[in-house]
Backbone as ProteinMPNN parsed JSONL, in Angstrom:
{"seq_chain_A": "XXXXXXXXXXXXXXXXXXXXXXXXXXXXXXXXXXXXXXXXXXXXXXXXXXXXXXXXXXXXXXXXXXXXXXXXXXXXXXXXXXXXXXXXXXXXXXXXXXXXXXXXXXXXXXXXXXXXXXXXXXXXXXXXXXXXXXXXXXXXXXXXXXXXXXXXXXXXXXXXXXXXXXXXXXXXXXXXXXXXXXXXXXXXXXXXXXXXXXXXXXXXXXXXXXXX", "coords_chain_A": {"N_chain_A": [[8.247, 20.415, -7.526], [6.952, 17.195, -6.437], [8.968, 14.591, -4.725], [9.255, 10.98, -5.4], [10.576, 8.396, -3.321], [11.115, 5.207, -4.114], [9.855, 2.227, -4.818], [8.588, -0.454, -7.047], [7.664, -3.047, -6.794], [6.625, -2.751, -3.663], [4.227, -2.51, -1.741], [3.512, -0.561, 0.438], [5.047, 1.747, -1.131], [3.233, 1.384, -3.141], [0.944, 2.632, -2.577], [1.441, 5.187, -1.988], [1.82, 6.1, -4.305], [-0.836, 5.31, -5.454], [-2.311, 7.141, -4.063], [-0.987, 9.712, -4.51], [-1.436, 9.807, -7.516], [-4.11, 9.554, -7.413], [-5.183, 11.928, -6.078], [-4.217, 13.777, -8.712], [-1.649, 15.043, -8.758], [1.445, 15.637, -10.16], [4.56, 14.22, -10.247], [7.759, 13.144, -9.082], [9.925, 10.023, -9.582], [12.414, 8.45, -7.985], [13.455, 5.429, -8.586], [14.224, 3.02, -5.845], [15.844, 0.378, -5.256], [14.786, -2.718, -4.146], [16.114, -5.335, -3.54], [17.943, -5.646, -5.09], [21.866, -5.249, -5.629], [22.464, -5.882, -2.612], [20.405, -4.232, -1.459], [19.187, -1.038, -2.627], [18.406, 0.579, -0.575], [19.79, 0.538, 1.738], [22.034, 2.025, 0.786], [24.014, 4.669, 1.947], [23.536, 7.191, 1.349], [20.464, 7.105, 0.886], [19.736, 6.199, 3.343], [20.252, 8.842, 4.958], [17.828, 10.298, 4.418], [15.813, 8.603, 5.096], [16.338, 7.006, 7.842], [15.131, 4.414, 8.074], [15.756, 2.825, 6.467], [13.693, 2.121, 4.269], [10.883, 1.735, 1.643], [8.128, 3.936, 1.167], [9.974, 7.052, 0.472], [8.883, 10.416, 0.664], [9.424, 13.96, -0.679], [8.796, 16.813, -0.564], [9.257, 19.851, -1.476], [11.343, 21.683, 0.909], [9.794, 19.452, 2.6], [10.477, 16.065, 4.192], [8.888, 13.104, 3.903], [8.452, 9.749, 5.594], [7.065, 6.663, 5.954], [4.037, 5.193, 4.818], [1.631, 5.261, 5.478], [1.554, 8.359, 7.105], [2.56, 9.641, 4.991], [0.427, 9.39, 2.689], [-1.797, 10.763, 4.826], [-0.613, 13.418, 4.843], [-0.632, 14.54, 2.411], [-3.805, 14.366, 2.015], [-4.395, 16.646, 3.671], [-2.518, 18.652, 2.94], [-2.838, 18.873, 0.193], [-6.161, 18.723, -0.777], [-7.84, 18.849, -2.193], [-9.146, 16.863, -5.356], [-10.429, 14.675, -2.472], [-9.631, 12.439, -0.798], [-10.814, 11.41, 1.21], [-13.756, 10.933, 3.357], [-16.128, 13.35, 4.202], [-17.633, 13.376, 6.507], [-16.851, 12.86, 9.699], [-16.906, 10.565, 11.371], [-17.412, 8.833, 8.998], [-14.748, 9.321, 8.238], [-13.043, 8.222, 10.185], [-14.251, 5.473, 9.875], [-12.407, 4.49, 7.125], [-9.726, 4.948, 7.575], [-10.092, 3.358, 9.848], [-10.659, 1.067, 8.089], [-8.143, 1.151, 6.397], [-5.907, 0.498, 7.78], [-6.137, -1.953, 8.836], [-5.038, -3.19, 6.415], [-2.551, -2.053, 6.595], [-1.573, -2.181, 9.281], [-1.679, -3.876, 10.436], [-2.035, -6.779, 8.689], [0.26, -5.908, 6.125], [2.894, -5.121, 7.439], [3.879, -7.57, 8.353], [4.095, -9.633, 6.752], [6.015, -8.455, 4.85], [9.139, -8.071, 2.796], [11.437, -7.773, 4.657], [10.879, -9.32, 6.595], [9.875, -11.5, 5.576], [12.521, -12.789, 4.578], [14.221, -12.664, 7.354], [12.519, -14.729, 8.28], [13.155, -17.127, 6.423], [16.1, -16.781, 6.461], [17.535, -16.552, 8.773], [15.505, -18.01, 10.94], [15.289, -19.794, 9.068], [12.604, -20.928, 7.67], [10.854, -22.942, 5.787], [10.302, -22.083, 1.529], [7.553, -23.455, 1.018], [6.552, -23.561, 3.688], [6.771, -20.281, 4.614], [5.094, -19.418, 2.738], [2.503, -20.436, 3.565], [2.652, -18.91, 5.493], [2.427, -16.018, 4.704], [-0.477, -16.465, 3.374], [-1.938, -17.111, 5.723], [-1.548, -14.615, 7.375], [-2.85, -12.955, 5.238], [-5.328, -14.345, 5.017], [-6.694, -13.738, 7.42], [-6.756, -10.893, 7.503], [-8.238, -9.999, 5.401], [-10.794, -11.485, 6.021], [-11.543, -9.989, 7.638], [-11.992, -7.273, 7.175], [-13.717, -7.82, 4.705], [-15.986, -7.97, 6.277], [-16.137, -6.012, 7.945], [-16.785, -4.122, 5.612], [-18.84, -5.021, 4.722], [-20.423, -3.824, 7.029], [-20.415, -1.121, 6.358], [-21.851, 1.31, 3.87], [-21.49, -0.014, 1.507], [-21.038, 0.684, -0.761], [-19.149, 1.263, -4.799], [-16.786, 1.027, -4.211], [-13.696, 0.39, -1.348], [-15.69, 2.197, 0.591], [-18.16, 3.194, 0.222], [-19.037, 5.177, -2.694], [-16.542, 6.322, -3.948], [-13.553, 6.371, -4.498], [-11.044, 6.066, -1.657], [-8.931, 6.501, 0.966], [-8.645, 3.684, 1.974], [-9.128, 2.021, 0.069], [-6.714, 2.662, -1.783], [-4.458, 1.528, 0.315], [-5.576, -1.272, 0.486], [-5.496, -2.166, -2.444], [-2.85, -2.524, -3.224], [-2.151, -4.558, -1.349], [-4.138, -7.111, -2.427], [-2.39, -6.989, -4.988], [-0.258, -8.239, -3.665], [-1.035, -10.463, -2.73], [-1.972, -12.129, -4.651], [0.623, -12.259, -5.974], [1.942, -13.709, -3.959], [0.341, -16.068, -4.597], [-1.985, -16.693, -3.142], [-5.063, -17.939, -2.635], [-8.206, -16.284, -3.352], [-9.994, -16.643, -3.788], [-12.829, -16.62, -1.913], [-13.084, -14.003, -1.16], [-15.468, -12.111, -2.147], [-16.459, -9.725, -2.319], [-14.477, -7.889, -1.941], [-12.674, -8.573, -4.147], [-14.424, -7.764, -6.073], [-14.13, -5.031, -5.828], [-11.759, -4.262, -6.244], [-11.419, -4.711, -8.876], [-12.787, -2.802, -10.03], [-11.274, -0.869, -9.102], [-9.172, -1.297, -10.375], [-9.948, -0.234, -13.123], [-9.514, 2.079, -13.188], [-7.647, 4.801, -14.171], [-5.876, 6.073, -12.062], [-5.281, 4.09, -10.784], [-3.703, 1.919, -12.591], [-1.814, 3.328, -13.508], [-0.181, 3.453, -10.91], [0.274, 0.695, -11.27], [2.314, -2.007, -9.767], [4.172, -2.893, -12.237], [4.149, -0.567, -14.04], [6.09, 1.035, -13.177], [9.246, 3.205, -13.348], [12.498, 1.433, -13.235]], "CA_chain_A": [[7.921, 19.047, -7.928], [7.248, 16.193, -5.628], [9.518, 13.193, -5.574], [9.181, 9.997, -4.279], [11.707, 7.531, -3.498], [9.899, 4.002, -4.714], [10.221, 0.575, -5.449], [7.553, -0.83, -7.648], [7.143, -4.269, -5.896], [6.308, -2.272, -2.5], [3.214, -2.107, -0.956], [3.925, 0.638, 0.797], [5.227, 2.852, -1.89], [2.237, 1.558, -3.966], [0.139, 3.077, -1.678], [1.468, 6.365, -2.267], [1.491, 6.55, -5.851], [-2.072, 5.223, -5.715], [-2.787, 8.719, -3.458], [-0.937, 11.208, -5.461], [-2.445, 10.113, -8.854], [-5.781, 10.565, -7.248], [-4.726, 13.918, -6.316], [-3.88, 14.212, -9.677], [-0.44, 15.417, -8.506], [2.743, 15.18, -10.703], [5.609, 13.544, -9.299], [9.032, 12.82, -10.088], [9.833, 8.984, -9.394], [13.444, 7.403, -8.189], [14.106, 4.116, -8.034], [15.228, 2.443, -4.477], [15.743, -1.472, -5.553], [14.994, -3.469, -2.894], [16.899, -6.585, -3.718], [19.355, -5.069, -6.292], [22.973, -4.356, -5.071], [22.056, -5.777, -1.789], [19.509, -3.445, -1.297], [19.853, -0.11, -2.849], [18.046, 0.796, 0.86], [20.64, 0.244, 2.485], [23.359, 2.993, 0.639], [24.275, 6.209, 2.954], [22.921, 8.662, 0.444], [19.2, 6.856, 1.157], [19.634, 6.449, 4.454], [20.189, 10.268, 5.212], [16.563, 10.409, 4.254], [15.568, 7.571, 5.983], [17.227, 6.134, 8.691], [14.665, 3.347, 8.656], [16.03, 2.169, 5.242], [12.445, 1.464, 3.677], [10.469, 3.428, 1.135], [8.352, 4.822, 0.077], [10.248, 8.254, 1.017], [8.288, 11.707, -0.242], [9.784, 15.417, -0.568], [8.241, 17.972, -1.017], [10.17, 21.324, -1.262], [11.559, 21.207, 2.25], [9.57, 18.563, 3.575], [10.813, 15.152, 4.033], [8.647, 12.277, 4.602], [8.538, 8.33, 5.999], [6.035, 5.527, 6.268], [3.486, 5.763, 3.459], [0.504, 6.543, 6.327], [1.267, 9.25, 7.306], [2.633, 10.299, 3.388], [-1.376, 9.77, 2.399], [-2.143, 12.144, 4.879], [0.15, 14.668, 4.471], [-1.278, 14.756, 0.926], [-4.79, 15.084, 1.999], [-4.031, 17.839, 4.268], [-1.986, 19.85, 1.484], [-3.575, 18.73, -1.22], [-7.374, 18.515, 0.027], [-8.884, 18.601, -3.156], [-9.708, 16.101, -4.246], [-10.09, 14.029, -1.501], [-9.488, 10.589, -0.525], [-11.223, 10.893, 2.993], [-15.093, 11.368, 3.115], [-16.112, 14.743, 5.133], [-17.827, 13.273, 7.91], [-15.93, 12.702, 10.891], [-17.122, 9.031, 11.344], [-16.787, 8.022, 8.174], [-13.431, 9.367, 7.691], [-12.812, 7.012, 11.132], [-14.07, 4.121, 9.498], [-12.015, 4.637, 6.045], [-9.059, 4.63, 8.122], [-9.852, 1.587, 10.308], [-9.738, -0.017, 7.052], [-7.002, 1.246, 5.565], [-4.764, 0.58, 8.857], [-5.998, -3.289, 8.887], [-3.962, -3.888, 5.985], [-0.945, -1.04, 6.396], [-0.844, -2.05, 10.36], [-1.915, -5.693, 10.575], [-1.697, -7.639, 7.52], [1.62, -5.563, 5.538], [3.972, -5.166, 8.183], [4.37, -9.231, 8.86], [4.872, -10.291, 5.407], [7.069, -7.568, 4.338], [10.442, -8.064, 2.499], [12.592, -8.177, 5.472], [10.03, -10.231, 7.566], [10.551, -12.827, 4.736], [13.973, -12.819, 4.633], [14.387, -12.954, 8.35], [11.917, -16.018, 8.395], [14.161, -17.99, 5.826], [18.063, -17.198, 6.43], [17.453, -16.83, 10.428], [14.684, -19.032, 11.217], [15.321, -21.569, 8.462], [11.819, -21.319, 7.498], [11.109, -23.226, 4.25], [9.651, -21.43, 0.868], [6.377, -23.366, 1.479], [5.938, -22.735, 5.088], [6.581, -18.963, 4.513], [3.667, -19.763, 1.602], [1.33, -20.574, 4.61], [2.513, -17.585, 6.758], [1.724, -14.741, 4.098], [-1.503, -16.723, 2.996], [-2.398, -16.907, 6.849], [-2.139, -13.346, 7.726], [-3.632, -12.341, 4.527], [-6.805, -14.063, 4.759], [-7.053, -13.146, 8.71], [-6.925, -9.42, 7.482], [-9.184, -9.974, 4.165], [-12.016, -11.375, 6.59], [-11.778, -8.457, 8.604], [-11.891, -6.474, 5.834], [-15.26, -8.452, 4.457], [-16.912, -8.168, 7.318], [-16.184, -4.189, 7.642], [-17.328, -3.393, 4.293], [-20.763, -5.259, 4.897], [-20.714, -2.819, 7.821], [-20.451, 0.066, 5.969], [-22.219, 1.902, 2.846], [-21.309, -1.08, 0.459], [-20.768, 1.315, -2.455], [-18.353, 0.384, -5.524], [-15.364, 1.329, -3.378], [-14.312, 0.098, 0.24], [-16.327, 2.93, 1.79], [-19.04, 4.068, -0.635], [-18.377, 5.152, -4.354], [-15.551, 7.101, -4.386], [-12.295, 5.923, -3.47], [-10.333, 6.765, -0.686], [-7.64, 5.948, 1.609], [-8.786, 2.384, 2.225], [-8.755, 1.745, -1.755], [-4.853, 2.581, -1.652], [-3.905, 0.21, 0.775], [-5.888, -2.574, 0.046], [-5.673, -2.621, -3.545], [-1.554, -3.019, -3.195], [-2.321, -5.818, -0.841], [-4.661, -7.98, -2.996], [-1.886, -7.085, -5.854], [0.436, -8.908, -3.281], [-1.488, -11.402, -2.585], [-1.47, -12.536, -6.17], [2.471, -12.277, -6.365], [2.374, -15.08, -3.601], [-0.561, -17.545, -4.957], [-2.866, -17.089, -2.242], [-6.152, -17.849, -3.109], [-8.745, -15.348, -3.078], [-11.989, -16.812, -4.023], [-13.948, -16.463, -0.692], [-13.545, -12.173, -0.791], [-15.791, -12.006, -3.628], [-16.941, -8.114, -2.071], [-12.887, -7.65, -2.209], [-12.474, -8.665, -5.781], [-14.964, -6.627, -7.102], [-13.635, -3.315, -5.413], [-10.703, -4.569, -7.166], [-12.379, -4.77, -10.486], [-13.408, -1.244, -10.246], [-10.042, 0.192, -9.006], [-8.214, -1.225, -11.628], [-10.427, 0.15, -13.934], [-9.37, 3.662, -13.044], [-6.599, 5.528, -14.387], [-5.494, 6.389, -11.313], [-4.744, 2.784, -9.928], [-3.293, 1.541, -13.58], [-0.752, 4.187, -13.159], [0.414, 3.411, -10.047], [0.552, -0.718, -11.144], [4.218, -2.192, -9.784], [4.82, -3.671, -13.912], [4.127, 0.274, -14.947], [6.761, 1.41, -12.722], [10.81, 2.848, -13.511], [13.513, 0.523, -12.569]], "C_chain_A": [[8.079, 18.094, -6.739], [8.076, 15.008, -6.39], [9.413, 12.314, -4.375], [10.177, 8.858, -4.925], [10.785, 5.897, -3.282], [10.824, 2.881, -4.915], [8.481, -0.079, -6.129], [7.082, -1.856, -6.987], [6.756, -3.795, -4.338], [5.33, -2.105, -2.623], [2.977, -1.038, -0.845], [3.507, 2.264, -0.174], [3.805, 2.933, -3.392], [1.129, 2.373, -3.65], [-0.12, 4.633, -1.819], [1.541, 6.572, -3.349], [-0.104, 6.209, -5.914], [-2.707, 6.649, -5.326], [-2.501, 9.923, -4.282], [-0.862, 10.911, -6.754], [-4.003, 10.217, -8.898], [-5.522, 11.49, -6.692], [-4.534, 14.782, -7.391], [-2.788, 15.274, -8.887], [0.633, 15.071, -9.364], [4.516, 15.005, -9.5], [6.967, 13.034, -10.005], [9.094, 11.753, -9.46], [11.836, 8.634, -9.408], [13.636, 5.984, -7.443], [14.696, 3.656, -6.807], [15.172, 1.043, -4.472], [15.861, -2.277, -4.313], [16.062, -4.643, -2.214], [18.23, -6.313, -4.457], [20.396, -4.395, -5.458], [23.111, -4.471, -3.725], [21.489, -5.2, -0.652], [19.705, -2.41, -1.513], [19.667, 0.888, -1.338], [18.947, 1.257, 1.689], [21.999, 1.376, 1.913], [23.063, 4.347, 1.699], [23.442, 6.817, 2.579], [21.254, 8.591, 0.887], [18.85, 6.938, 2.499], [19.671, 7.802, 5.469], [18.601, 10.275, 5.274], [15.595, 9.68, 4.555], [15.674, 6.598, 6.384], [16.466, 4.562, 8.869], [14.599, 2.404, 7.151], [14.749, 1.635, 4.292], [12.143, 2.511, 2.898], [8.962, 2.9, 1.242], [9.35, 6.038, 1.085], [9.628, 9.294, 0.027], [9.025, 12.899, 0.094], [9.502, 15.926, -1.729], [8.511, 19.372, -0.972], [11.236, 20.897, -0.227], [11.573, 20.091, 3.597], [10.095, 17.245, 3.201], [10.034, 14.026, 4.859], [8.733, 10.831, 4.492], [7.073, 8.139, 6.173], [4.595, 6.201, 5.426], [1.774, 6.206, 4.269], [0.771, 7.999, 6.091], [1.85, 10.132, 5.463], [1.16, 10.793, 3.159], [-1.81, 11.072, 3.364], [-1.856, 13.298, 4.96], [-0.626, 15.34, 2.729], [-2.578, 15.455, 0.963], [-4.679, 16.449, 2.453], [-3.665, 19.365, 3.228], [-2.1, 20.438, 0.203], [-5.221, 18.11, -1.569], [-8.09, 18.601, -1.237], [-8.431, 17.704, -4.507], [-9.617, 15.106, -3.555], [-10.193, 13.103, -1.522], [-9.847, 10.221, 1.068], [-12.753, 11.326, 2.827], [-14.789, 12.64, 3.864], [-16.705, 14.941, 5.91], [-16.86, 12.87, 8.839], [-15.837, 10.836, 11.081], [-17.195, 8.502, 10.342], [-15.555, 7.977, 7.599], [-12.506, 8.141, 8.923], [-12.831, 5.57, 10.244], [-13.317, 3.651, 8.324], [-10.579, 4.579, 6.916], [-8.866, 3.649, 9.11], [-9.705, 0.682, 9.031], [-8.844, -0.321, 5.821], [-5.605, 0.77, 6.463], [-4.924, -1.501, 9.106], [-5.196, -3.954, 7.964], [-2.589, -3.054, 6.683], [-0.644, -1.157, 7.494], [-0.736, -3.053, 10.377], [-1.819, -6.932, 9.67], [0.336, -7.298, 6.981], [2.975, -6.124, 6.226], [4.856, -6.72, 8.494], [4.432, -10.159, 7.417], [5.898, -9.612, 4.643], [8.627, -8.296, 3.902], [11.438, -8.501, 3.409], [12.17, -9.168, 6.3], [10.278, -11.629, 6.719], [11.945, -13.825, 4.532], [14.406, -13.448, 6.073], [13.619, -14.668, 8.523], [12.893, -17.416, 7.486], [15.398, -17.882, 5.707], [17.683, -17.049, 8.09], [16.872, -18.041, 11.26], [14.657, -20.089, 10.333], [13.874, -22.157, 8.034], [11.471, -21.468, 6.028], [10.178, -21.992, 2.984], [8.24, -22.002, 1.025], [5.864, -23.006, 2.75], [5.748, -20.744, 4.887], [5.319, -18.548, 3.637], [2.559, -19.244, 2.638], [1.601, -19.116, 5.401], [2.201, -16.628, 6.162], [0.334, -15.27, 4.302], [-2.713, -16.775, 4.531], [-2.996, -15.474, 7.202], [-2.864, -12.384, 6.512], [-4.917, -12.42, 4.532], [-7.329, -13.92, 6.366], [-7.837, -11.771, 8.072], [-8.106, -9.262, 6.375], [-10.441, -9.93, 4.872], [-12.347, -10.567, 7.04], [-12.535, -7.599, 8.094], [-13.635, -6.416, 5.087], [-16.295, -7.688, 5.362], [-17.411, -6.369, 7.587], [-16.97, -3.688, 6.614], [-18.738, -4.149, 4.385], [-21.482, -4.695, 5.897], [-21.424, -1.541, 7.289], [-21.217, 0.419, 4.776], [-22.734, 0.622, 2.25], [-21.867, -0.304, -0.588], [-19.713, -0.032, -2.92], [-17.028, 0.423, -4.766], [-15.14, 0.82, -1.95], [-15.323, 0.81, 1.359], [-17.076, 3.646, 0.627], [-18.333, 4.306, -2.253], [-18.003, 6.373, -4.849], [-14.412, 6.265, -3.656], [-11.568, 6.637, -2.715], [-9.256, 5.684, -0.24], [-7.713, 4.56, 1.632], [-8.506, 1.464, 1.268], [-6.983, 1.631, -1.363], [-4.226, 1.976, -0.779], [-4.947, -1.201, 0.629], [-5.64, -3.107, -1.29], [-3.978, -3.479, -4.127], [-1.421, -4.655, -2.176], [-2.986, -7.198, -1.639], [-3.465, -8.215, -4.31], [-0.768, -8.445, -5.226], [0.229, -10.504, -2.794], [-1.621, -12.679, -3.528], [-0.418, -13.054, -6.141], [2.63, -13.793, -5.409], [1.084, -16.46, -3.47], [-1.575, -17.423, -3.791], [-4.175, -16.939, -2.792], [-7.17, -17.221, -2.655], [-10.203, -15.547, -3.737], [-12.868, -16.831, -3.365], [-14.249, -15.266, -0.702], [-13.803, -12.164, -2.214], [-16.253, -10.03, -3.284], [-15.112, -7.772, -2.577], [-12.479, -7.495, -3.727], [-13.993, -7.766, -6.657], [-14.733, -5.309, -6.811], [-12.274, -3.535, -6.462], [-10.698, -4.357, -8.72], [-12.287, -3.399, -10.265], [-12.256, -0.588, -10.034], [-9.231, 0.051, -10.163], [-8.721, -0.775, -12.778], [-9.718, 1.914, -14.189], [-7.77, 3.685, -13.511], [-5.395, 5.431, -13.698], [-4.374, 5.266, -10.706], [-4.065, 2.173, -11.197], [-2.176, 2.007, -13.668], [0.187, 3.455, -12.498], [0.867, 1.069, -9.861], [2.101, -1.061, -11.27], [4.987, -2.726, -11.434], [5.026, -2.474, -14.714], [5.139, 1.303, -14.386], [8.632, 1.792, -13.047], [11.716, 1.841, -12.965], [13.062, -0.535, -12.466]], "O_chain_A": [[9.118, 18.099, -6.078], [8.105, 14.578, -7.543], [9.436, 12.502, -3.158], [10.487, 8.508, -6.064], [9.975, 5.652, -2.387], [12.032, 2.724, -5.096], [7.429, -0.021, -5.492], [5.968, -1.68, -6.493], [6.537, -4.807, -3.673], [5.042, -1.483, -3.646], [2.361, -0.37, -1.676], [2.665, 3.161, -0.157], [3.503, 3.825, -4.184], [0.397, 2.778, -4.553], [-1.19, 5.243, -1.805], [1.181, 7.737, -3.517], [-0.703, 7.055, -6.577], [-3.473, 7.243, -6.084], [-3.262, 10.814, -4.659], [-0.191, 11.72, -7.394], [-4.807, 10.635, -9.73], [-6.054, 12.316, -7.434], [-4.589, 16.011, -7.362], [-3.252, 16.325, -8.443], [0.811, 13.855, -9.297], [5.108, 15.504, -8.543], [7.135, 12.645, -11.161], [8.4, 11.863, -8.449], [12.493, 8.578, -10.447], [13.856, 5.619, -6.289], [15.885, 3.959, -6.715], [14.43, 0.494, -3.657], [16.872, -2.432, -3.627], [16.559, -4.819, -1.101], [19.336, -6.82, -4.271], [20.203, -3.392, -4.77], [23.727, -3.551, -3.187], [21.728, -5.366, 0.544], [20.583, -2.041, -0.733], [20.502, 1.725, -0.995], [18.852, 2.32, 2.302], [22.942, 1.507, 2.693], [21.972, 4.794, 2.052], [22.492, 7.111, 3.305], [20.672, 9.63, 1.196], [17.879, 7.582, 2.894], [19.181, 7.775, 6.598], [18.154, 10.25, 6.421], [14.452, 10.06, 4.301], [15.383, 5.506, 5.895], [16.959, 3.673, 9.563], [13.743, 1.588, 6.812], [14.971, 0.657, 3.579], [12.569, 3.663, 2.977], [8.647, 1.717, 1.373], [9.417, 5.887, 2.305], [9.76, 9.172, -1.191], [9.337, 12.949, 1.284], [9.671, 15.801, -2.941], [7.764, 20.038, -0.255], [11.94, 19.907, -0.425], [12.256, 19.829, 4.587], [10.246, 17.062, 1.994], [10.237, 13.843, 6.059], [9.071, 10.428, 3.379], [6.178, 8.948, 6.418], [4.231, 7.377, 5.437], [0.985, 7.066, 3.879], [0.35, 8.687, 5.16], [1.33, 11.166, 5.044], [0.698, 11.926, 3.298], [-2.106, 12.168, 2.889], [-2.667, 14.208, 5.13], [-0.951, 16.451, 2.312], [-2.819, 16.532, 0.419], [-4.858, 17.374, 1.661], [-4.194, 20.443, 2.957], [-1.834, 21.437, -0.465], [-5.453, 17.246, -2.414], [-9.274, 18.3, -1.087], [-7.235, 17.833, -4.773], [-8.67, 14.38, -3.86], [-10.955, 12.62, -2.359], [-9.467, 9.328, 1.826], [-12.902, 12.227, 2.002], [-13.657, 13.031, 4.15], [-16.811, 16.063, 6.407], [-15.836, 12.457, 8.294], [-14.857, 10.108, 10.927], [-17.032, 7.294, 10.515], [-15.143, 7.139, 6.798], [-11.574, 7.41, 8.585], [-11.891, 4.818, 9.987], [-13.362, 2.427, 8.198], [-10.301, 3.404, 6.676], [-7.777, 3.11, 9.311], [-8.873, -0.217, 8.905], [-8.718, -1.161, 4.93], [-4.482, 0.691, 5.964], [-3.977, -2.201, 9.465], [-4.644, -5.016, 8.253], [-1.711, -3.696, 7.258], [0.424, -0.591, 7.725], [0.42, -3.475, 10.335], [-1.499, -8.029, 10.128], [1.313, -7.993, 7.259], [3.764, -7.011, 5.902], [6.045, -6.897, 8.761], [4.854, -11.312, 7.323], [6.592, -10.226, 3.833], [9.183, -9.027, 4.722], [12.217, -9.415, 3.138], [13.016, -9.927, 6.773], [10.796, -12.639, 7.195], [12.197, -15.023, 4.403], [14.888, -14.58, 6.091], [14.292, -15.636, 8.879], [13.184, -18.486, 8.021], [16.009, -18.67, 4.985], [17.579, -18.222, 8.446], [17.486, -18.809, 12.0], [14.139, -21.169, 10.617], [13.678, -23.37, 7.968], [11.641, -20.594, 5.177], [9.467, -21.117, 3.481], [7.438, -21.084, 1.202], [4.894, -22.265, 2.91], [4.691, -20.133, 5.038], [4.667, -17.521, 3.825], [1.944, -18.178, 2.654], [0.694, -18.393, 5.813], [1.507, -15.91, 6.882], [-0.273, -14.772, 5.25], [-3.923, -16.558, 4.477], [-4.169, -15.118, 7.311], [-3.352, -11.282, 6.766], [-5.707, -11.508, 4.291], [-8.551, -14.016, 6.481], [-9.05, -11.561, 8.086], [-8.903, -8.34, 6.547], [-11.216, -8.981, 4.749], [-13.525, -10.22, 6.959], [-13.624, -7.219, 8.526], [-14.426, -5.481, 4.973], [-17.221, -6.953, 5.022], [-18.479, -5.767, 7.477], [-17.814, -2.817, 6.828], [-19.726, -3.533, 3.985], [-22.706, -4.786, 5.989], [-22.516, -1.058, 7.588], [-21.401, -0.709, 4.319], [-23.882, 0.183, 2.334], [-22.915, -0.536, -1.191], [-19.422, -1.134, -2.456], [-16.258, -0.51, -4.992], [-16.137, 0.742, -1.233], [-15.681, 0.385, 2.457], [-16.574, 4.653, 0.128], [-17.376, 3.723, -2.764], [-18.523, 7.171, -5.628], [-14.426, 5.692, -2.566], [-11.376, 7.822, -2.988], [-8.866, 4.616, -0.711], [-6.659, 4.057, 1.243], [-7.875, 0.415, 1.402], [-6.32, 0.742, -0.829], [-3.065, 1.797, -1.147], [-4.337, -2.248, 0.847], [-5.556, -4.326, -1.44], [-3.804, -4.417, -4.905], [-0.669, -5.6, -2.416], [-2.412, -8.277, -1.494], [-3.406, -9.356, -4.768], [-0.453, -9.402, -5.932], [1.048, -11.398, -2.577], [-1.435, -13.863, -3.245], [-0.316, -14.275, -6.261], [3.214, -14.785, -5.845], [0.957, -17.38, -2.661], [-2.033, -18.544, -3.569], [-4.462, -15.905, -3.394], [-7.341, -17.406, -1.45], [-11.131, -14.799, -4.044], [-13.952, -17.047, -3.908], [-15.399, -14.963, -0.382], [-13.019, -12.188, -3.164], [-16.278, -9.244, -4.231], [-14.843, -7.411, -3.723], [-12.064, -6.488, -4.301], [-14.14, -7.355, -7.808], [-15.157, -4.443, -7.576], [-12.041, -2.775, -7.403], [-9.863, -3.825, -9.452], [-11.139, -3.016, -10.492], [-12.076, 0.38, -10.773], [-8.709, 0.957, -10.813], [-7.914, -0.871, -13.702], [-9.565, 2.594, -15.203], [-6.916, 2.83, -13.274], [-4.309, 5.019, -14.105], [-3.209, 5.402, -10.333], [-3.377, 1.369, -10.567], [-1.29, 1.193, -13.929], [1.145, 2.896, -13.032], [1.386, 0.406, -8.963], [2.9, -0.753, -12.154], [6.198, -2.868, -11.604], [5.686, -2.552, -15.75], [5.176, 2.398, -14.948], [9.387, 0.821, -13.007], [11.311, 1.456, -11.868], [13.718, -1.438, -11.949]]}, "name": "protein", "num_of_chains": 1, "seq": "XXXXXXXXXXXXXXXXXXXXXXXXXXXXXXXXXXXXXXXXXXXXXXXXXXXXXXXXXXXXXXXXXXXXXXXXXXXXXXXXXXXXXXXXXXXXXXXXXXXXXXXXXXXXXXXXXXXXXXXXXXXXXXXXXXXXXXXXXXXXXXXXXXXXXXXXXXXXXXXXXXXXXXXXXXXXXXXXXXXXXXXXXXXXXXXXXXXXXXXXXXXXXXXXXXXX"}
């Protein structure tokens, strides 16, 4: 049995439950509270398993992994059918350029601790921090736009099936929500949206349908 060590309000770890319920994979699910207990992250027992106190964390028999990239492709790899990467070469490129614009360039700088740090260090107020998600979100959204009028323009970010790009964007627009930013210019965005949440797969993996 796989298990993954989660937090429902994560990005991240949404990322990977979005992957291994389109794998149709079963999974065992524990709790790592981000905020709760001042951070459950932060106990020994978690930190054994990763020293970089964040989750998601996955194991799998033996294996033990970090950072919810390379999780996704550990998955495809092991669990290749079916897939969440096309099976050309260049379009599996471009499905990962825009799965890495949110999970490298957008995520990382609004994140949990990035928040935190911005208002008990820097003293930066709850509306300014407003403007600094809503900033680098709709940087990365345009990007995003602009890509997908590149490509295919199926129902999905890269044609009509979902893939990797789906599972991190779709946790991003969820987050985007959580902090009010308005999202009425990515009308291509919101209808990939539409369609993911339609699925099973992505309903599953929604942070409100989550333990703990």
């Amino acid at each position: 049995m796989i298990t993954l060590y989660d937090f429902g309000n994560s990005g991240a770890a949404y990322r990977a439950r979005i992957a291994l319920n389109l794998k149709g994979l079963d999974y065992n699910q524990i709790p790592v509270h981000l905020t709760k207990d001042g951070g459950q992250q932060f106990n020994d027992d978690y930190t054994k398993l990763n020293p970089q106190s964040f989750v998601p964390t996955l194991v799998d028999g033996d294996i033990q992994l970090v950072q919810s990239m390379a999780i996704m492709e550990f998955l495809e790899e092991v669990y290749p059918n079916p897939s969440i990467l096309p099976g050309d070469v260049n379009d599996r490129a471009q499905v990962r350029a825009l799965a890495n614009i949110v999970a490298c360039d957008v995520h990382p700088i609004n994140n949990l601790r990035v928040r935190l740090y911005l208002a008990d260090q820097m003293a930066v107020t709850s509306e300014n921090q407003k403007l600094w998600i809503e900033h680098w979100i709709r940087l990365g959204f345009e990007a995003y736009e602009k890509f997908y009028d590149k490509g295919p323009q199926g129902k999905f970010s890269y044609g009509n099936t979902p893939t990797l790009a789906d599972a991190c964007l779709i946790p991003q627009i969820v987050n985007a929500r959580r902090n009010e930013c308005d999202l009425s210019d990515f009308t291509n965005l919101l209808k990939i949206e539409e369609v993911c949440q339609a699925l099973p797969e992505f309903e599953k993996a929604l942070p409100g349908n989550q333990p703990g």
